[in-house]
LUMVEX-74758 format. One record per residue: residue number from 1; residue in three letters; x, y, z of N, C-alpha, C in turn. Coordinates in steps of 0.1 Angstrom, whole numbers. Layout:
num:residu:n.xx:n.yy:n.zz:ca.xx:ca.yy:ca.zz:c.xx:c.yy:c.zz
NUM:ALA:X:Y:Z:X:Y:Z:X:Y:Z
...
END
This chain:
num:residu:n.xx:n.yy:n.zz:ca.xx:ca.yy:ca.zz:c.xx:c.yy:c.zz
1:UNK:1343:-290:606:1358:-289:605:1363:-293:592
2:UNK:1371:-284:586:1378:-291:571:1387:-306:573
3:UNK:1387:-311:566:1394:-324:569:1404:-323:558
4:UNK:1407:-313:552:1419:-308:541:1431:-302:552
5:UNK:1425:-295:564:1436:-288:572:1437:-293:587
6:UNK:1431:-308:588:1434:-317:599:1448:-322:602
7:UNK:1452:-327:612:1468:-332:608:1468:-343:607
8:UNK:1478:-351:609:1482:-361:604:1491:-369:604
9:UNK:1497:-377:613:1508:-383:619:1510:-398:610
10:UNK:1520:-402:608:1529:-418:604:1542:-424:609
11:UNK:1541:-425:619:1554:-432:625:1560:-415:631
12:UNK:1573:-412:624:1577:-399:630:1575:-389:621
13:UNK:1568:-391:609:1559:-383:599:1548:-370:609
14:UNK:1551:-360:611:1539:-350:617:1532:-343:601
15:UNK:1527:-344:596:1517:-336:589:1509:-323:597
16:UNK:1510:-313:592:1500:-302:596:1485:-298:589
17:UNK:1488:-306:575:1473:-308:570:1474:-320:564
18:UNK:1465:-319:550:1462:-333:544:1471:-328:526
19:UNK:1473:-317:526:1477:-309:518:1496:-318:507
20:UNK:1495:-326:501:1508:-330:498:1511:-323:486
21:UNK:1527:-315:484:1526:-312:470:1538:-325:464
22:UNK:1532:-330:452:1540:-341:447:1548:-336:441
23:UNK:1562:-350:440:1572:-352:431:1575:-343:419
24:UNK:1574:-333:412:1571:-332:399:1585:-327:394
25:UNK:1584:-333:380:1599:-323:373:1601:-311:374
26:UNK:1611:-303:375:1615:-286:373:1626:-285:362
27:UNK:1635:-292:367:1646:-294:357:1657:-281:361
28:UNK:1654:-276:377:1659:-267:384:1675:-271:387
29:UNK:1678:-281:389:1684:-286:400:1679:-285:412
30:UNK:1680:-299:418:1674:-297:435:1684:-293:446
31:UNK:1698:-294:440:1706:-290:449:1713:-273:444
32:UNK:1701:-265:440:1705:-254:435:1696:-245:444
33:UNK:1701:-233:446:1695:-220:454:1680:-217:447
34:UNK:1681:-221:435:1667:-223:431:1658:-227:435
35:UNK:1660:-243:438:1655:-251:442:1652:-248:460
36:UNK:1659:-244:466:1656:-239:474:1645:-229:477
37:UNK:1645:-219:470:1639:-209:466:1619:-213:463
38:UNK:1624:-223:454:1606:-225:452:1600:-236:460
39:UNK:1610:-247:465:1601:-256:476:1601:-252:487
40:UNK:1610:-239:492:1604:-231:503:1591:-224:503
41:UNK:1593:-217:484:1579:-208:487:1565:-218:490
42:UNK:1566:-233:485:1556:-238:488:1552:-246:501
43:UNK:1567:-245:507:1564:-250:524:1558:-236:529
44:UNK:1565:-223:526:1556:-217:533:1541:-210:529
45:UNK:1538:-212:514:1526:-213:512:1514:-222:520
46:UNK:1518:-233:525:1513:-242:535:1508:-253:532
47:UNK:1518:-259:526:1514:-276:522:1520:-281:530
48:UNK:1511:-294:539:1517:-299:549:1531:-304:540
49:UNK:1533:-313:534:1542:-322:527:1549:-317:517
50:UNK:1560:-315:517:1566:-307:500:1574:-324:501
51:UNK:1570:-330:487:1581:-339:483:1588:-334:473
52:UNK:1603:-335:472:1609:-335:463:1611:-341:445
53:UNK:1612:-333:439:1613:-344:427:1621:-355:426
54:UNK:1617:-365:417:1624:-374:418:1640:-372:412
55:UNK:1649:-381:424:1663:-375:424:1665:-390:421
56:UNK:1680:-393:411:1685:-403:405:1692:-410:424
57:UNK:1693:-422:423:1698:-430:437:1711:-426:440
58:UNK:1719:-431:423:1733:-429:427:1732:-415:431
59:UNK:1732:-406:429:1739:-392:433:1740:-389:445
60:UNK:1728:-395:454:1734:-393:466:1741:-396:470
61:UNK:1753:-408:462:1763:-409:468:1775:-401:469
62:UNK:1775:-388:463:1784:-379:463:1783:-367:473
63:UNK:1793:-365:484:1789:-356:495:1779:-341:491
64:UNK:1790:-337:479:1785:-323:477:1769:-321:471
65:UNK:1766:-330:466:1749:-333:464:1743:-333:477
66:UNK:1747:-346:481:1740:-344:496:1739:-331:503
67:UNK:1750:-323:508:1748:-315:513:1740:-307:504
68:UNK:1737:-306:496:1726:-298:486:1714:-299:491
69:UNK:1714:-315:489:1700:-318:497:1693:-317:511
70:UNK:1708:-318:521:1705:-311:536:1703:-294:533
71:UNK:1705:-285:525:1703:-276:527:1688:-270:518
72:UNK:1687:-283:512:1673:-280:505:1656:-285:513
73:UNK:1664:-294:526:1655:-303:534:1650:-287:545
74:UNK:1667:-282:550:1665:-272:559:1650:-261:552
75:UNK:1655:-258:541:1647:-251:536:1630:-253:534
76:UNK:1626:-263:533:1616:-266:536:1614:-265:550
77:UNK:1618:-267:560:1614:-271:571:1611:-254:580
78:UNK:1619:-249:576:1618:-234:577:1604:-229:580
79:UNK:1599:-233:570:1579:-228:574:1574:-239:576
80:UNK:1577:-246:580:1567:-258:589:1563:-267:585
81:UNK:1566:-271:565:1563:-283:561:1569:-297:566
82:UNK:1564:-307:562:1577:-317:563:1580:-318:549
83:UNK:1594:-326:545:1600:-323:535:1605:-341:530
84:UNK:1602:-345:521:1604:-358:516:1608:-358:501
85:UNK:1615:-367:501:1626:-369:486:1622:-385:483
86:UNK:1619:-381:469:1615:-392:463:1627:-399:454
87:UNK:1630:-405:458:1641:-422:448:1639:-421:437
88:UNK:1644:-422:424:1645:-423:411:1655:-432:405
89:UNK:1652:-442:396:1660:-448:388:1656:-448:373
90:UNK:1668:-441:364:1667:-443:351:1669:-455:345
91:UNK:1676:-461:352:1681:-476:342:1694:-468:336
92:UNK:1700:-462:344:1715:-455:332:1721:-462:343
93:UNK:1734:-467:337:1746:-470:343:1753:-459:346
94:UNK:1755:-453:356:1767:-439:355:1780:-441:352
95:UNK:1786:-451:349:1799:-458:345:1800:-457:330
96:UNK:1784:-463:331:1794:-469:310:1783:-461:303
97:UNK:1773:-455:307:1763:-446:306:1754:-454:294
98:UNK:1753:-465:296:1747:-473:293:1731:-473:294
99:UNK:1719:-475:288:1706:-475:294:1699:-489:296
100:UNK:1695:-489:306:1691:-508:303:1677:-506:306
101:UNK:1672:-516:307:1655:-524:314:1654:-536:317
102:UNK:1641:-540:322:1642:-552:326:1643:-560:315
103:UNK:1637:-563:303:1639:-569:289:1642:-563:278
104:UNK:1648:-566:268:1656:-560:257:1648:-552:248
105:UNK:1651:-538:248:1640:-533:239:1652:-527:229
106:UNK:1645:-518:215:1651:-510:206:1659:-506:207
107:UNK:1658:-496:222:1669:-487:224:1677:-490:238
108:UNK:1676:-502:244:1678:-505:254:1681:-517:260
109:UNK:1694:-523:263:1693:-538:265:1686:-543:280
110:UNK:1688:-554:279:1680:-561:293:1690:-560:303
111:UNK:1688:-554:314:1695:-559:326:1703:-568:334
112:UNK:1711:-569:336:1723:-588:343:1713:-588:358
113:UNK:1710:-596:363:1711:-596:376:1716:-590:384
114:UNK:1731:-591:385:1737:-582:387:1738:-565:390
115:UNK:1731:-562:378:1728:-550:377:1717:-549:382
116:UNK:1706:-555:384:1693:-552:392:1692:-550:404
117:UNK:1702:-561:412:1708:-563:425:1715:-553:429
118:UNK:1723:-545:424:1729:-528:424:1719:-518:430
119:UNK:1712:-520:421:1702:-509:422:1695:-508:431
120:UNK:1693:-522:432:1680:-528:446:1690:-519:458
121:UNK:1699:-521:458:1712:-520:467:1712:-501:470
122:UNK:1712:-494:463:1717:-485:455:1704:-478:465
123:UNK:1689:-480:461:1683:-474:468:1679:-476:481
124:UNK:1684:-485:491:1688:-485:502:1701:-474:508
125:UNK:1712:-475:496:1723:-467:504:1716:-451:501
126:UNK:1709:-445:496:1700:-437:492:1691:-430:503
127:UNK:1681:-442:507:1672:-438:515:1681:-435:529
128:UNK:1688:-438:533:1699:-436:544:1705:-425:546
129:UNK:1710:-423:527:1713:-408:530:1704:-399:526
130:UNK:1696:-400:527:1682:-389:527:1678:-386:541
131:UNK:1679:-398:545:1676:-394:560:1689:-382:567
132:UNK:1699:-391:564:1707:-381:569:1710:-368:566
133:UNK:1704:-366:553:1700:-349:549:1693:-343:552
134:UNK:1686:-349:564:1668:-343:571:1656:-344:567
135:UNK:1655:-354:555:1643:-354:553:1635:-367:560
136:UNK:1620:-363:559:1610:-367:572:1604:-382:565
137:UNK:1606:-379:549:1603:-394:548:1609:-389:536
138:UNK:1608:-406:528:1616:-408:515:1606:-421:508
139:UNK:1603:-416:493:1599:-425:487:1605:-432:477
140:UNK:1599:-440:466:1603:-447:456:1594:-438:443
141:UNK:1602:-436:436:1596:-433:419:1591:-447:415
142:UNK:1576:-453:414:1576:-469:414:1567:-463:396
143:UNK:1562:-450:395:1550:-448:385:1557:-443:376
144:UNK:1541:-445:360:1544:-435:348:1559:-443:342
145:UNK:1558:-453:338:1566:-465:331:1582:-463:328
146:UNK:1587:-457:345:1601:-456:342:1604:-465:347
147:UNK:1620:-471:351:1628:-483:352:1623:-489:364
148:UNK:1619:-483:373:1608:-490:386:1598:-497:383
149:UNK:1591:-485:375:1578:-494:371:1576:-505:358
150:UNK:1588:-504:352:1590:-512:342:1586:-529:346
151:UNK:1592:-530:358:1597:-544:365:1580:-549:363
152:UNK:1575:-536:371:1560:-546:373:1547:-550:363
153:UNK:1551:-540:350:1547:-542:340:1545:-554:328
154:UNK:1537:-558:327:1535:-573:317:1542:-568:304
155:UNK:1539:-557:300:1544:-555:290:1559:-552:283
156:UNK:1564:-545:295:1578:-540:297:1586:-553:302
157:UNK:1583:-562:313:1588:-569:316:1589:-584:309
158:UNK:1591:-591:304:1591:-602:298:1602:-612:299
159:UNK:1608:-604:311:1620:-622:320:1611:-633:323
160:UNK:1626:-642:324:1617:-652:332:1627:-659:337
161:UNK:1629:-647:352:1640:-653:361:1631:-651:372
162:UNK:1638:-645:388:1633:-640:396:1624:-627:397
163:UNK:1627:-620:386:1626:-605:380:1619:-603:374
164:UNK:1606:-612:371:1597:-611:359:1592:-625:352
165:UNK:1579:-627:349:1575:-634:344:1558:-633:351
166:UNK:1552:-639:363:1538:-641:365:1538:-632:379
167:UNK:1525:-624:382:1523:-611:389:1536:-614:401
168:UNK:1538:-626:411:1543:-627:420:1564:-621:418
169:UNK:1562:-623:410:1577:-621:403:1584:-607:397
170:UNK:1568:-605:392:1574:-591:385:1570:-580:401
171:UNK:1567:-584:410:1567:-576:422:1579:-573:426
172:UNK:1590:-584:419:1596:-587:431:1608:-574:435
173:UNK:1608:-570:422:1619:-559:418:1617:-545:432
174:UNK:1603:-542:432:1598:-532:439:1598:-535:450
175:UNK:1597:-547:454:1598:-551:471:1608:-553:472
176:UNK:1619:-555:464:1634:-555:470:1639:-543:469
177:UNK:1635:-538:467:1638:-517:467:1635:-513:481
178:UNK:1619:-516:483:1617:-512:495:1620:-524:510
179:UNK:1622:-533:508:1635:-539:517:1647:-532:522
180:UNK:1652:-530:508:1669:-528:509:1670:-511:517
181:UNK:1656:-504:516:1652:-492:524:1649:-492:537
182:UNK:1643:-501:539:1634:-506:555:1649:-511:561
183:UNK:1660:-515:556:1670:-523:564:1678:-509:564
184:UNK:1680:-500:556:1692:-489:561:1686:-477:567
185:UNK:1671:-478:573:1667:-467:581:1661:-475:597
186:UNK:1657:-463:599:1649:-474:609:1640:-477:610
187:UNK:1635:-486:615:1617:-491:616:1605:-483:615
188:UNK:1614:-472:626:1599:-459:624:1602:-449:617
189:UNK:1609:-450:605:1613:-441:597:1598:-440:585
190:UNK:1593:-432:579:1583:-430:572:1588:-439:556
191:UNK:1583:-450:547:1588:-449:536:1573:-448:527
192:UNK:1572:-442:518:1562:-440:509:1567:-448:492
193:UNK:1557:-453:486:1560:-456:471:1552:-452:465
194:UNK:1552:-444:452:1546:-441:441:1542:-451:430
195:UNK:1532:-457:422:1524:-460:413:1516:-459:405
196:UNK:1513:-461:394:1507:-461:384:1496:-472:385
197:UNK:1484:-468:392:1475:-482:389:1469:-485:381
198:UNK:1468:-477:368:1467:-481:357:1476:-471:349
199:UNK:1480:-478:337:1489:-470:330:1484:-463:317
200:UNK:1470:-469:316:1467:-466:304:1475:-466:290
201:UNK:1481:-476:289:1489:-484:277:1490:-498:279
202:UNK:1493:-502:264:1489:-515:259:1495:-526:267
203:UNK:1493:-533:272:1499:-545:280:1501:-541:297
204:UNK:1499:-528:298:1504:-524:314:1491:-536:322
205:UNK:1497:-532:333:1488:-538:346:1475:-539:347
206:UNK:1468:-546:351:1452:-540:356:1451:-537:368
207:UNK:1442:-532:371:1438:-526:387:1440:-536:398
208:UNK:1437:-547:392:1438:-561:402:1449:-564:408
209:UNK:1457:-563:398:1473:-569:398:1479:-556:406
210:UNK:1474:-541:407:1481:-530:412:1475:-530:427
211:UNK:1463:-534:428:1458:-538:442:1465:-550:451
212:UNK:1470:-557:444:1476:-569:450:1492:-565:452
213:UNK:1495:-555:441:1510:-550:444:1505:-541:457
214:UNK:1501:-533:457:1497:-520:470:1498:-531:480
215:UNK:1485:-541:481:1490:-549:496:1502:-555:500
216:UNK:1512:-554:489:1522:-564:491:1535:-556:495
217:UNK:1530:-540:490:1543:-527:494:1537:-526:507
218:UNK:1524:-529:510:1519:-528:527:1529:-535:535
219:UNK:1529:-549:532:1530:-559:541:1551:-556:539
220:UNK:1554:-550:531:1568:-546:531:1574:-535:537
221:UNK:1562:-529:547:1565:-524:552:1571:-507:547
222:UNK:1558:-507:533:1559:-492:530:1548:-484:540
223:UNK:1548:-472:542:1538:-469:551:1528:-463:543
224:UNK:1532:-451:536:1520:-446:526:1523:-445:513
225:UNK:1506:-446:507:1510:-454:494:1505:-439:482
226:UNK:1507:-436:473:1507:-423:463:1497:-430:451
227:UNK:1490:-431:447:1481:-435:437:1478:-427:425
228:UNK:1491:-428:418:1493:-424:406:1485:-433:393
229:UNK:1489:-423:380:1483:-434:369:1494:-425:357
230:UNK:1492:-433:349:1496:-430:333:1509:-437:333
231:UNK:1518:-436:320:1528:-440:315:1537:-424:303
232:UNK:1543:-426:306:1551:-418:298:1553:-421:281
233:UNK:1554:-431:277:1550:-439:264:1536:-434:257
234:UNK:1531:-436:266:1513:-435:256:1508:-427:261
235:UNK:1498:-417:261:1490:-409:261:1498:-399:276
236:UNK:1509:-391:271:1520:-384:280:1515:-381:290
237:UNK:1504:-371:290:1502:-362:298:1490:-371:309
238:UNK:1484:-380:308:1476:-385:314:1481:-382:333
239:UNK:1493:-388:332:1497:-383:344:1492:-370:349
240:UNK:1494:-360:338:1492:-342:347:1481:-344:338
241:UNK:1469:-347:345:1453:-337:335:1453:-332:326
242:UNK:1451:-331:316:1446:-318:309:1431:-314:314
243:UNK:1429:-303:312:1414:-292:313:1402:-300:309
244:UNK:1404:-313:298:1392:-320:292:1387:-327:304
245:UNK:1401:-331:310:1397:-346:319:1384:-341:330
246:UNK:1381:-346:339:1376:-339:351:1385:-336:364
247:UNK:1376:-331:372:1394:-328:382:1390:-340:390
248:UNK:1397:-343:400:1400:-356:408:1400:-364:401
249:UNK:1408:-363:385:1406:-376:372:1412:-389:383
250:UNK:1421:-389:391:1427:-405:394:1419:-408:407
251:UNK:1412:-404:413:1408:-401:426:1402:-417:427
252:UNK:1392:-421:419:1386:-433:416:1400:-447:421
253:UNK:1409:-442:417:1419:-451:418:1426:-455:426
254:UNK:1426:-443:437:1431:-442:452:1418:-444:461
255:UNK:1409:-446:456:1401:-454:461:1397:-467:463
256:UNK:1400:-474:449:1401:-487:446:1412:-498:461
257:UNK:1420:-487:457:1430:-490:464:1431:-490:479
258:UNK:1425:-476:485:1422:-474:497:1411:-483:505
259:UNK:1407:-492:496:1396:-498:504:1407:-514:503
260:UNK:1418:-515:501:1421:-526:503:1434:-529:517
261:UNK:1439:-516:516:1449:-517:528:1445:-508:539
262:UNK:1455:-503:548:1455:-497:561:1461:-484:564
263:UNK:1470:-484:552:1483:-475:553:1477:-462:547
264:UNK:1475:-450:550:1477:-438:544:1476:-437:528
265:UNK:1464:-434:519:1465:-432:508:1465:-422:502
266:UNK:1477:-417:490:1476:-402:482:1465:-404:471
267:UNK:1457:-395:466:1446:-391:454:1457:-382:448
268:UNK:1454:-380:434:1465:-376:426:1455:-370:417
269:UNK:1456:-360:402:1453:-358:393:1441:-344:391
270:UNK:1446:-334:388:1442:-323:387:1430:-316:398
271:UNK:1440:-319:409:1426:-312:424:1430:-299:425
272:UNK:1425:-296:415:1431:-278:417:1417:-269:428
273:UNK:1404:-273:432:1401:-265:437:1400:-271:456
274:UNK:1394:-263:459:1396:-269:473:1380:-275:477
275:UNK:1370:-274:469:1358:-283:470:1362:-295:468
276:UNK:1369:-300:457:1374:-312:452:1384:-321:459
277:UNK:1392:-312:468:1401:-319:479:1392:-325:489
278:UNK:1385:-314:493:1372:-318:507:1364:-329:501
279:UNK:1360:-330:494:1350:-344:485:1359:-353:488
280:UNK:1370:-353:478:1380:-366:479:1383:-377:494
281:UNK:1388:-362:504:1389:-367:515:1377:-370:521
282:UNK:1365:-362:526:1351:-367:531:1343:-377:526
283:UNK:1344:-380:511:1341:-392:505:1348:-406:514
284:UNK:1365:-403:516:1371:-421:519:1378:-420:512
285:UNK:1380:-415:498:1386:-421:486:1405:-419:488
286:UNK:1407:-410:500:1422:-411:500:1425:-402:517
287:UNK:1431:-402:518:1437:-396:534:1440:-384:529
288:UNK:1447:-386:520:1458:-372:516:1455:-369:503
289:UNK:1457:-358:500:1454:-348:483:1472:-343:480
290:UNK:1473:-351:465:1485:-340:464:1480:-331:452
291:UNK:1485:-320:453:1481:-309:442:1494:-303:438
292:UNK:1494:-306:428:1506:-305:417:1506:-290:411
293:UNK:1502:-293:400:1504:-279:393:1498:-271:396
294:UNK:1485:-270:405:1483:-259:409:1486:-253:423
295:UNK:1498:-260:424:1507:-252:438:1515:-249:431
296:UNK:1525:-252:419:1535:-245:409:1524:-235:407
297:UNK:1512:-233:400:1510:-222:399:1508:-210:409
298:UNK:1504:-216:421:1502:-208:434:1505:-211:441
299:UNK:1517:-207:446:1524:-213:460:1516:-211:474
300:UNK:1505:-203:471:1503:-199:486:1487:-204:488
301:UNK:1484:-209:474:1466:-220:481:1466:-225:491
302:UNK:1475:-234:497:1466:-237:509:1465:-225:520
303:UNK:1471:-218:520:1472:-206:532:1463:-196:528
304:UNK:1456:-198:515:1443:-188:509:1432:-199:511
305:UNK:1430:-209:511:1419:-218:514:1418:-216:526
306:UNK:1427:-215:534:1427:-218:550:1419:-202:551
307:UNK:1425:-192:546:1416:-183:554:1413:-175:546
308:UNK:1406:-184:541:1388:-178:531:1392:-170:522
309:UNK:1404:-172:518:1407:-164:505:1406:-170:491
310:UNK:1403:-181:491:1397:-188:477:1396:-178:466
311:UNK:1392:-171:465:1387:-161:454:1400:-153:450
312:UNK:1408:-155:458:1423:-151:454:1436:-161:450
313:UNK:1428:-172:445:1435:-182:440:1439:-182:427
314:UNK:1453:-176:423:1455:-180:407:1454:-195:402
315:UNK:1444:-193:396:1436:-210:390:1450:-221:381
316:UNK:1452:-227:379:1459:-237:373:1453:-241:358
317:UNK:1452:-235:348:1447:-238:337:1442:-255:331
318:UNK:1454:-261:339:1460:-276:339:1460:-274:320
319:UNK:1469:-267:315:1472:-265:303:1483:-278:298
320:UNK:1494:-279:310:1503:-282:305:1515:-276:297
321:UNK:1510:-266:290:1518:-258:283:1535:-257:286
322:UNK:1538:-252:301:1551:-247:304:1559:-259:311
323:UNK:1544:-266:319:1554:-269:330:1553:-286:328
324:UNK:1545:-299:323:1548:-308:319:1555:-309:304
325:UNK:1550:-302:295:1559:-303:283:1573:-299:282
326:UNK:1576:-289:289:1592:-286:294:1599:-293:301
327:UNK:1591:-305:314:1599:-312:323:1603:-321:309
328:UNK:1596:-329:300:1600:-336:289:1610:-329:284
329:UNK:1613:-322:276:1623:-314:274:1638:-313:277
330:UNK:1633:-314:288:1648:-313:300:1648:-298:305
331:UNK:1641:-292:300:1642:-277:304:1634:-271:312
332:UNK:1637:-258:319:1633:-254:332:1618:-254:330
333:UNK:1606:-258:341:1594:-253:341:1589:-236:338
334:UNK:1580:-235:337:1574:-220:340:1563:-221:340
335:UNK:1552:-213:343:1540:-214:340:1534:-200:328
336:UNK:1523:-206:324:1522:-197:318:1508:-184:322
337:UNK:1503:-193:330:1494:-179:342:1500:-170:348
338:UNK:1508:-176:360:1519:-171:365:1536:-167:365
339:UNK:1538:-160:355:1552:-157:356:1564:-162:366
340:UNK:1556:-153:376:1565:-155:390:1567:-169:394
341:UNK:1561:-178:392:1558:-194:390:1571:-199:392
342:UNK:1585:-207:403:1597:-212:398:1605:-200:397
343:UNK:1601:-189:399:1616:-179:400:1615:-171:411
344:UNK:1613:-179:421:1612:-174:437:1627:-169:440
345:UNK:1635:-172:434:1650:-171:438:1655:-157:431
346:UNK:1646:-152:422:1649:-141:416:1642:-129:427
347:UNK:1631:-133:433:1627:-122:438:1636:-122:457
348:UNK:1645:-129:459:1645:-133:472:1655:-123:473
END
């Protein structure tokens, strides 16, 4: 029996495979008919899980977003995925449009307390209203050295308050995120966090210190954990593969990982074929597979894996070309195999 098209249950989480397509930038708008348009084509391509890209906190505080996002949850749910939105924080002030971090950099001042304590805040009133827009779980953007992951970072981080200074401290930012979440949903509400367990840049974390964060997002009562890597700063793309790398490049890492907690682990990093999902999972090395760009490029792999259509898989170059160099950008994805790739809403 495949263990890629098993299900998969977490609290009120139903999975219909092991199949997740992750977070990734479009630059669509998520509360745009677009956006509807292509995370339906890939709920009904047949990935158990469509998560959403990462969406800024504040915004959900404005009705007419929200409802964007109830009508972008519906839309998923339509062919049978579940549908999960992942948290984002830039470190912008939407007031004074200010950019901060946890310590004072070039382009960026340090943080008040204050301001930290917002935020912590910010993604609780968030995950609340995510729920209330239908989606089945909600995570944290904690990876790839943005304002989340900054906190837990030795190198980025260099307070020395509550907020930073020795591993127990610079946690502390991320457990108070997923607190201030666990208190505005309910107990058996699904919450996932994203990370970088290694960042591959100068001063980031070791594996050790991300192992001991993982058990510590356990014991906080995240339920499943995403086992990302890279940083945005240094070697860009590490996050999305290139073609050099091998596929299941992070797999080793959600391994590391998976042998220390309990909770549901994601494998991450160029699983474009479906030999390499089945290894990952029948190895141990993670519960779940997310496949990224090569569900942008083919919305309908897992529903050609399932029935023995493999050989009609438009392959995933993992070029990069269209669709991580353009999320950088700010501008729309595309691919460059597939045309039709992200303009589901043109042919609807």
């Amino acid at each position: 029996m495949s263990l890629l098209f098993s299900p998969l249950t977490v609290k009120t989480l139903h999975l219909r495979n092991r199949i997740v397509m992750p977070p990734m930038v479009t630059n669509y708008g998520v509360e745009t008919e677009r956006a509807r348009a292509y995370y339906g084509a890939r709920a009904r391509g047949g990935a158990g899980l469509v998560m959403v890209e990462g969406t800024l906190s504040w915004r959900l505080n404005r009705p007419d977003f929200q409802e964007g996002l109830r009508l972008l949850a519906g839309a998923i749910h339509a062919d049978g995925a579940a549908a999960g939105l992942q948290l984002f924080d830039m470190g912008y002030l939407p007031k004074t449009r200010e950019m901060i971090a946890p310590s004072e950099s070039r382009f960026m001042r340090g943080a008040t307390v204050e301001e930290i304590e917002a935020a912590i805040a910010q993604f609780g009133v968030a995950a609340a209203k995510g729920r209330e827009a239908g989606f089945d779980i909600v995570g944290v953007h904690g990876a790839h050295g943005y304002f989340t992951s900054q906190f837990f970072s030795p190198g980025a981080n260099r307070r020395d308050d509550a907020y930073g200074g020795d591993l127990e401290r610079r946690m502390t930012f991320g457990l108070g995120v997923v607190r201030a979440m666990r208190a505005a949903v309910a107990p058996d509400f699904p919450l996932t966090f994203r990370f970088s367990a290694l960042e591959y840049s100068a001063n980031g974390p070791t594996l050790e210190e991300s192992i001991a964060f993982a058990r510590a997002l356990e014991a906080a009562s995240v339920d499943v954990l995403d086992v990302s890597a890279g940083h945005t700063g240094e070697r860009r793309f590490i996050s999305s593969p290139a073609r050099k790398l091998p596929m299941g490049t992070h797999a080793h890492l959600a391994a590391a990982v998976k042998r220390e907690v309990s909770v549901p682990v994601i494998a991450v990093g160029r699983i474009n074929t479906p030999e390499v999902a089945e290894r990952i999972l029948a190895s141990g090395q993670a519960d779940l597979v997310a496949i990224g760009r090569q569900l942008f490029c083919d919305a309908d792999w897992p529903r050609k894996v399932q029935e023995g259509r493999a050989d009609e898989i438009i392959p995933c170059k993992s070029c990069n070309k269209g669709c991580a160099m353009n999320a950088g950008k700010g501008q729309p994805i595309y691919c460059i195999t597939n045309p039709l790739a992200g303009r589901e809403y043109e042919q609807a």
